[in-house]
N, C-alpha and C positions, 0 to 999 in steps of 0.2 A: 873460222877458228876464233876461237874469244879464251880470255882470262877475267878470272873475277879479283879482284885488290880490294883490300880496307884500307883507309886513309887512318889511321889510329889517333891522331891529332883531334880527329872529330866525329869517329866512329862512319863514318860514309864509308858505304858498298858502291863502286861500280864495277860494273860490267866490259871493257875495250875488246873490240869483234876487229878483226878485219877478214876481205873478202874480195871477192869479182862484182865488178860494177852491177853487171846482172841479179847476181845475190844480194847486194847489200842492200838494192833500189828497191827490193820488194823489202827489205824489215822496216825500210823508214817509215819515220811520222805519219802519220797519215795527213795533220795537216803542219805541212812547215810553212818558212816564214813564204812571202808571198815573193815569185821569182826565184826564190831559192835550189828546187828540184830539177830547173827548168836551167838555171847558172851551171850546175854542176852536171848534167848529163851534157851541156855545150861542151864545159871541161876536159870530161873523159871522151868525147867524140873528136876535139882537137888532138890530145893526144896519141887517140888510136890512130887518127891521119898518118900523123908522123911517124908510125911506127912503135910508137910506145906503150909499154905494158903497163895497163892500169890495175893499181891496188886500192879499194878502198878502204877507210877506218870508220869506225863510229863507238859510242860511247852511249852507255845507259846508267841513268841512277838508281841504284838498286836502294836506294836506303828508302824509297815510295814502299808503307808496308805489303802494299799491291805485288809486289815484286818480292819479299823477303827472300832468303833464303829457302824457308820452307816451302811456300808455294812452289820454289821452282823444284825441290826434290819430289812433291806430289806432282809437278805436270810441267817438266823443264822447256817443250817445244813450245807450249800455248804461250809461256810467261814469258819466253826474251824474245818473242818474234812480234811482239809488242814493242809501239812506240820507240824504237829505235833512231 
């Protein structure tokens, strides 16, 4: 599930998704920071331990002309399942 917001202050578009750790692991980065991908699936594997239901969020900057609006009305899967 995502919502798109404009920040009107300074015209920035994002993107906030959230999801199932399964879901969200495949939109990310392709390359994050180093130990990062690796921190955060420890995270949700502690949690599951104990019983806990994981949600994840993530955030994309849509004001990248790459990403505009229009692009994602010509081809809305290709464009947000990038670089998330």
């Amino acid at each position: 599930m995502s919502i798109i917001v404009t920040r009107f202050s300074d015209s920035k578009v994002f993107n906030f998704l959230k999801g199932a750790d399964s879901a969200m692991f495949k939109k990310q980065r392709k390359t994050p920071e180093i130990g990062q991908s690796e921190m955060l699936k420890q995270h949700v594997q502690d949690f599951a331990e104990n019983g806990l239901r994981v949600l994840v969020f993530g955030m994309v900057d849509m004001t990248n002309p790459r990403l505009s609006i229009k692009s994602i009305k010509e081809s809305p899967n290709e464009e947000l399942d990038k670089d998330i």
